[in-house]
C-alpha angles and dihedrals in degrees: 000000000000143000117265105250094198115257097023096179083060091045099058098058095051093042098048090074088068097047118110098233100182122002090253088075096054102093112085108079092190085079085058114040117049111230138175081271113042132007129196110246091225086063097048078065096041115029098170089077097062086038092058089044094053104035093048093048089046087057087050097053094037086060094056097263109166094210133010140178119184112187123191128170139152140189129248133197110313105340118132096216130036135260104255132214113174126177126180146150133172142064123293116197138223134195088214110033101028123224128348143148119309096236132161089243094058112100113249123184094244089210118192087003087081092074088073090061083047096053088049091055101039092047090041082060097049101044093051095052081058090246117144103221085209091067099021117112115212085204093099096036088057110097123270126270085018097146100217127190133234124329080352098122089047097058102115123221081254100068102037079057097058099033097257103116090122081225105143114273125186103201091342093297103077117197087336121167092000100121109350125307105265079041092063100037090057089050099042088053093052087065097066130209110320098176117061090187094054100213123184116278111163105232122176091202092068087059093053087049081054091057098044092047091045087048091055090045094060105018104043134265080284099089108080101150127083098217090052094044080047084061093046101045104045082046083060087052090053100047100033098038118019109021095060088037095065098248098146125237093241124058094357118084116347121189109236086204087075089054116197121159104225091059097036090086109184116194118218141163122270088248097064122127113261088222092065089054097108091058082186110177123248105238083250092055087049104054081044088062096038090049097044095040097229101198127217107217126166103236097248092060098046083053079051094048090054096040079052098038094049092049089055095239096144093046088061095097105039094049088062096050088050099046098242127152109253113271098021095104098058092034078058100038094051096047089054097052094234108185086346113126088211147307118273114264098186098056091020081212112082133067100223122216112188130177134175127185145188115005112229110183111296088345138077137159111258131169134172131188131202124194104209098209097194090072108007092251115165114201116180115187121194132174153126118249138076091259121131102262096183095050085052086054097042099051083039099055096044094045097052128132112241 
């Protein structure tokens, strides 16, 4: 999965000295972001990361972004963790500790980047109790007594992955947060499928019904509520993906289904009202984020989640309980665009992730990742502003110095 970089067996050990090897010895960015003073050994070998870091960042602040963060790693060889380049400027904002620098080790609500953590555990699930999501009906794994409309009962895990469930949508979210979250799934479901086709229409809810059907999986017909299933589920991402995989508890992925405000950091312009300070959920917008499993990540470790992801690295055990030759599951998962946005129409080589959250005035987090699959490269892109953030990547990217 990724590019020859010419003597390989020269490269590693050079390489090798730029590689994080715990999260204890993440802290000096200096390791990471070539400067006049220090470069990282990795980017002496590959340039274009530094080149896609810097010339991504340069466009957003260009545009008038107030804070940025551009994160871009590979792998190489047989290294366990990618080579990094970061580049980032600005203020972040949080409605606890006030402002501070944008950097790729502050907590951001990931927003509907998330989905993509859900879709690896959903389809995990799936794939270990030896069910293809492609086939399998959600129609026995709903609670029981739930009264469904229509085809309901028929949609397969597939779809729901890819929003093509044919469920009604208004403008991709359906009847969301109008009453609670199981509230709305069991109401949304009631509706039936209203489209026959089945086109694509990006809903957050089915997401949340992921959640519920994979904790019930896993966790027993018990669970019948989407803010429990939220819990369990994000507990199943902590102990099968990034526990094992050396993200540490601290500072790395926090589930916004536990809220606490000093770790909910919201990153907003300089600019933002200070009323609005407080950003408190609304008990809807909570079990939103319980059932959905928003996840909090600082932007260097979800950079870490998709080089990991896309290496199949959390497939490995399932596979193996499935039967399945090594590789297959993320081969599978990526070409299905499971918790993927797109994939990328200006390079044709990248599946694209993308979140916003919380509007604040003229401003709102957004972030959006791409997974260039030519070469492995991962490029996560964070920042809060309105600027087009793709088209920062993208130029970026095919403008970049090899």
């Amino acid at each position: 999965m990724f590019r020859s970089f010419g003597s390989m067996t020269m490269l590693v050990a050079l390489l090798s000295a730029c590689a994080v090897p715990s999260s204890q010895e993440q802290s000096d960015p200096t390791q990471e972001v070539s400067s006049a003073l220090k470069i990282s050994p990795c980017l002496l070998v590959l340039p274009e990361l530094e080149s896609v870091a810097q010339g991504a960042a340069k466009q957003l602040q260009d545009n008038g972004a107030p804070g940025w963060s551009v994160y871009v790693s590979r792998r190489v060889g047989s290294l366990s963790e990618p080579c990094v380049a970061v580049s980032s400027g600005g203020y972040a904002r949080s409605h606890v500790d006030g402002y501070a620098a944008f950097t790729p080790d502050v907590s951001f609500s990931t927003a509907s980047q998330s989905k993509i953590v859900t879709a690896a555990a959903v389809f995990e699930i799936l794939r270990k109790n030896k069910l293809d999501p492609k086939t399998e009906t959600i129609g026995k794994h709903l609670p029981a007594g739930w009264p469904v409309g229509p085809g309901v009962k028929s949609i397969t895990f597939d779809e729901l992955l890819r929003h093509r469930s044919g469920l009604f949508s208004a403008k991709g979210n359906s009847i969301e947060n109008w009453f609670g979250e199981t509230t709305d799934i069991q109401t949304w479901l009631m509706m039936g499928v209203t489209d026959p086709m089945k086109a694509r229409v990006y809903a957050n809810l089915g997401y949340a019904l992921l959640n519920l059907l994979a904790a019930r999986m896993e966790y027993g017909s018990s669970v019948t509520t989407s803010d429990w299933a939220g819990i369990l589920m994000q507990q199943h991402v902590w102990t099968k993906f990034l526990s094992p995989n050396g993200f540490p508890v601290q500072g790395s992925a926090m589930p916004s289904c536990i809220f606490s405000p000093s770790k909910d950091a919201l990153a907003y312009a300089p600019k933002a009202l200070p009323a609005f300070g407080g950003a408190q959920p609304t008990p809807a917008t909570a079990y939103a984020h319980c059932g959905a499993a928003r996840w909090n990540f600082t932007q260097r470790n979800f950079g870490r989640f998709l080089d990991r992801l896309h290496h199949g690295d959390f497939f490995a055990s399932a596979e193996a309980a499935a039967n399945l030759p090594p590789g297959s599951m993320v081969k599978e998962f990526e070409e299905r665009l499971y918790g993927f946005d797109s994939q990328d129409t200006v390079t044709n080589d990248a599946y694209v992730t993308k979140g916003g959250n919380l509007p604040v005035g003229d401003t709102e987090l957004k972030s959006k990742s791409y997974i260039f699959l030519g070469s492995g490269t991962v490029v996560a892109a964070f920042i809060n502003a309105d600027s087009a953030i793709g088209d920062a990547v993208t130029n970026a990217w095919a403008s970049r110095k090899k």
